[in-house]
Structures are given as C-alpha cells and as structure tokens.
C-alpha positions in Angstrom: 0.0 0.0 0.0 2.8 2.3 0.8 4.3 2.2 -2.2 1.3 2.9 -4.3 0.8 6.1 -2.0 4.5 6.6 -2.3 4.6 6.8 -6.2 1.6 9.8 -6.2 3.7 11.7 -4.2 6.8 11.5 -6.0 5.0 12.2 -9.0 3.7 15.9 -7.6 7.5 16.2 -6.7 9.3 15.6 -10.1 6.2 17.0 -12.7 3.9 18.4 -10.1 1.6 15.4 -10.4 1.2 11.8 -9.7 -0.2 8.8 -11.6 -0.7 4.9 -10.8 -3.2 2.4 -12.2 -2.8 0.5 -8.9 -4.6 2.3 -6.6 -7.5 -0.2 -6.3 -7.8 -4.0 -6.7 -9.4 -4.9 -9.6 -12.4 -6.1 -8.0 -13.3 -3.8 -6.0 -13.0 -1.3 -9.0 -15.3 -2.9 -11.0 -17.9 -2.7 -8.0 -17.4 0.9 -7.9 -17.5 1.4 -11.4 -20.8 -0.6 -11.7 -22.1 0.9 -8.2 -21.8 5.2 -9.7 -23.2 3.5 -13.3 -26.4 2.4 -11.1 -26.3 6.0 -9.2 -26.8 8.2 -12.0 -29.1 5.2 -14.1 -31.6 5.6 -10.8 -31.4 9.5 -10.9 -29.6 9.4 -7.6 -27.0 11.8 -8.4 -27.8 15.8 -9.0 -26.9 18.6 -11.5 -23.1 19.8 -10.3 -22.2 23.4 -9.1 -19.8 25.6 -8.5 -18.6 27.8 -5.5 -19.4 27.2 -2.5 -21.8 28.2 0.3 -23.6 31.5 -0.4 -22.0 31.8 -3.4 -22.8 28.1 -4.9 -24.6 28.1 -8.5 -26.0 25.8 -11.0 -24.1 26.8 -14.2 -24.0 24.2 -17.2 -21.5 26.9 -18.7 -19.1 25.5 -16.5 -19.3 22.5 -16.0 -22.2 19.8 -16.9 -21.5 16.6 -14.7 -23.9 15.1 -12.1 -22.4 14.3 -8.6 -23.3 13.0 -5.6 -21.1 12.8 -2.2 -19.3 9.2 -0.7 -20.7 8.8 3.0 -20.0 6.1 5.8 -23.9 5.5 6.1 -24.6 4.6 3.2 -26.1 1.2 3.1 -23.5 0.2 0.3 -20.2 -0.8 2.1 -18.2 0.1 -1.3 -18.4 3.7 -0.2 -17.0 2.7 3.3 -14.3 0.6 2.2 -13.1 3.6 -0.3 -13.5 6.5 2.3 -11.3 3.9 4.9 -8.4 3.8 2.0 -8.3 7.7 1.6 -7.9 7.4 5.6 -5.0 5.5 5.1 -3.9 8.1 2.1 -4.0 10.4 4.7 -2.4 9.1 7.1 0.4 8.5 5.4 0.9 12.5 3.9 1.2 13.5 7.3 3.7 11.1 8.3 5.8 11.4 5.6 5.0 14.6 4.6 3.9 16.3 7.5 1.1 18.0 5.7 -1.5 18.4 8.8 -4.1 17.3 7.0 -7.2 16.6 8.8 -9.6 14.5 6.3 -11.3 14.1 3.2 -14.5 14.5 1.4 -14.9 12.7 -1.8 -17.8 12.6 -4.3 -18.7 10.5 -7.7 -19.0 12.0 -11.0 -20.6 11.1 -13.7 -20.3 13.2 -17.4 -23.4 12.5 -19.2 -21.8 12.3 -23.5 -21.4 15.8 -24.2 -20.7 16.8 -20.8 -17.4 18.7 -19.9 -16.0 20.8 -17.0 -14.0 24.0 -18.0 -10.5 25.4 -16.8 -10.9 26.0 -12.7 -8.9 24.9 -9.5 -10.5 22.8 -6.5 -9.5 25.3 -4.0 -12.3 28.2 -3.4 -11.6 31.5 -3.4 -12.8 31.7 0.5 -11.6 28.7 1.7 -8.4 27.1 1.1 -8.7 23.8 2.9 -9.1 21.5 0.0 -4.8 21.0 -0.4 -4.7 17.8 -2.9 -7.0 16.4 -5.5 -7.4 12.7 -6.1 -9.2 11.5 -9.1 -10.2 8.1 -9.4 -11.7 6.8 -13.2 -13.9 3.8 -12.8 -15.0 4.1 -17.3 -15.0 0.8 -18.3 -13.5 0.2 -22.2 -12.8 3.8 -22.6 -11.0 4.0 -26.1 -9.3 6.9 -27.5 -11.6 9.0 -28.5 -14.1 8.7 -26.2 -13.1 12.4 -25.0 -13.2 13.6 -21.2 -9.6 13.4 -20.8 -8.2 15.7 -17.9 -5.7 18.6 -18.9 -3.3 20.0 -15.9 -1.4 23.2 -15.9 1.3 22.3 -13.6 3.3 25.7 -11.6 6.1 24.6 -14.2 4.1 26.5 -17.1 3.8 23.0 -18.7 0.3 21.1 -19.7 -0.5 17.4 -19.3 -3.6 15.7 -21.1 -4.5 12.6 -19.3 -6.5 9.7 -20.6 -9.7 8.7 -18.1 -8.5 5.1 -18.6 -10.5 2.3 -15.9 -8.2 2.4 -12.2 -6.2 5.4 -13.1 -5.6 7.3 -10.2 -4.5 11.2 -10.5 -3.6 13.3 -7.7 -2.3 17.0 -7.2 -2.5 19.9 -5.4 -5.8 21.6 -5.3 -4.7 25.0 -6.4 -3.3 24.0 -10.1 -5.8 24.4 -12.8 -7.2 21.7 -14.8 -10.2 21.0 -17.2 -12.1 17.9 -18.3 -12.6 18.0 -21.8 -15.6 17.1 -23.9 -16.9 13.7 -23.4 -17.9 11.6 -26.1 -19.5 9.0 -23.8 -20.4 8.4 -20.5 -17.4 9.9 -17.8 -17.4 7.9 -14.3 -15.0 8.8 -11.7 -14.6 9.5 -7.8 -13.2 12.8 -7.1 -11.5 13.5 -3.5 -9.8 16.1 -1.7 -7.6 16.3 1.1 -8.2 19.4 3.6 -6.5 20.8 6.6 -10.3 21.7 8.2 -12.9 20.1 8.1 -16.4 22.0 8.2 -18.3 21.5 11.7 
C-alpha cells in the first residue's frame, strides 16, 4: 500500500503530479464502477455546481457533470471501504510529509456524453482547505476518442492531457488548474480532496 501512495507523491514532486493504475484492486474497481453506473441510471446523483456556500450556482456553462457525495452511512459498504483507503492516504501525507491534513471528502462524477468541466482549480476562493486532489476513473472500455480526458497546468508552465482510462488514479495539489474536456461517452470517476479543516 505504501508504495502505491508513495509513487503519487513522488510524481507531484518531479512533474507536479502523480499517476498509478494501482490504486484499487481490480475487483473492488469494478464494483465501484458498476455501483456510480447504477447511481446516475436511478437519478440518484444531482446537476453539479460551482462555489461554495452562499456563493454556490448551477451553471452548465461550466461544468455539466452530475455528482453526488461518498458517506459512511450509506447502506453500500463500497463507499465505506473507499473512504477507509483515503484514511490510510491520509495518514500517510502526514507522516511522511507532514502535511496536517485533517480529512477528506470525496464525491462521484458522472459526465453524461457531451458533458465537460472547464479550466478552474479545486481550492475556493474563501476557503483554502481542499490542499490535494485525487481523481479516481472507474469508465469501463474507454477507447481513444471517447473524449473527457483531464488537462493539468502544472506551476512549471507545462500542460499534461490525461487519458480517463479504468483504475487510473491522478492526484495533485488543489490550487493548479485543470479542465475535463468534452466527453464523447459516459465519464465515471470519484473525485476526492484532502483538507487541513474540516467543516463542523
């Protein structure tokens, strides 16, 4: 497990973001690919937003994915068993990297074909808790093609295009800008972030 964390980190260190496609056993992948799939086919996720508090909005300018939030409750242990690995994610920043990090909220996504978020950063403008992204793609058979790659403007002035391939795992600091481009079919991921508070 260590080294799987190990590799995202070194990757924000040498290009200013990491990459694995070992992040989750294969099974358990699948179940959470099938698990969001069956979410947004049941209308249980919602239109996304931006902002946040007050200033949240609807704005399918934006972005046009539907989301809905991971929670320990929820009758499907799946979410449970995900939320207890980006425990151990988190544990492991602050002992190695003494980041002070004090949890994580993490929600899935799904971008109906057509859908598409445009150029922004994770952190808000009024709070600045959210410190690292991780973005999990649970597709299944995405092809090239298929669109809703990620793009990432690292603090190096560079740009990196990533693939949404099935058990890719993406993580970087919540204040770079990035975009998901156009989809062409159906998008599924988890997004998480890593905070220093946690809201009350």
């Amino acid at each position: 497990m260590d080294q799987k964390f190990e590799g995202l980190i070194q990757g924000v260190i040498n290009t200013g973001f990491g990459m694995t496609n070992t992040f989750l056993d294969p099974p358990l992948l699948s179940d959470l690919s099938d698990h969001v799939n069956y979410l947004f086919e049941e209308g249980e996720l919602e239109e996304a937003g931006i902002g946040k508090s007050f200033l949240h909005e609807k704005t399918t300018e934006i972005r046009s994915d539907y989301t809905k939030w991971l929670s320990r409750a929820s009758d499907v242990q799946l979410e449970s068993d995900y939320l207890t690995m980006l425990d151990d994610f988190k544990y492991y920043l602050n002992r190695t990297c003494f980041t002070a990090l004090k949890g994580h909220e993490a929600m899935f996504a799904a971008y109906p074909k057509g859908s598409y978020y445009l150029k922004h950063r994770d952190q808000f403008k009024l709070d600045m808790s959210r410190q690292y992204t991780l973005v999990l793609y649970l597709t299944k058979n995405w092809q090239d093609g298929d669109g809703g790659e990620l793009k990432i403007w690292t603090e190096d002035g560079k740009v990196h295009t990533i693939k949404p391939k099935l058990g890719h795992a993406v993580f970087f600091p919540s204040q770079l800008e990035h975009e998901v481009l156009k989809t062409n079919k159906r998008r599924l991921s988890i997004t998480s972030w890593f905070k220093t508070i946690m809201a009350q």
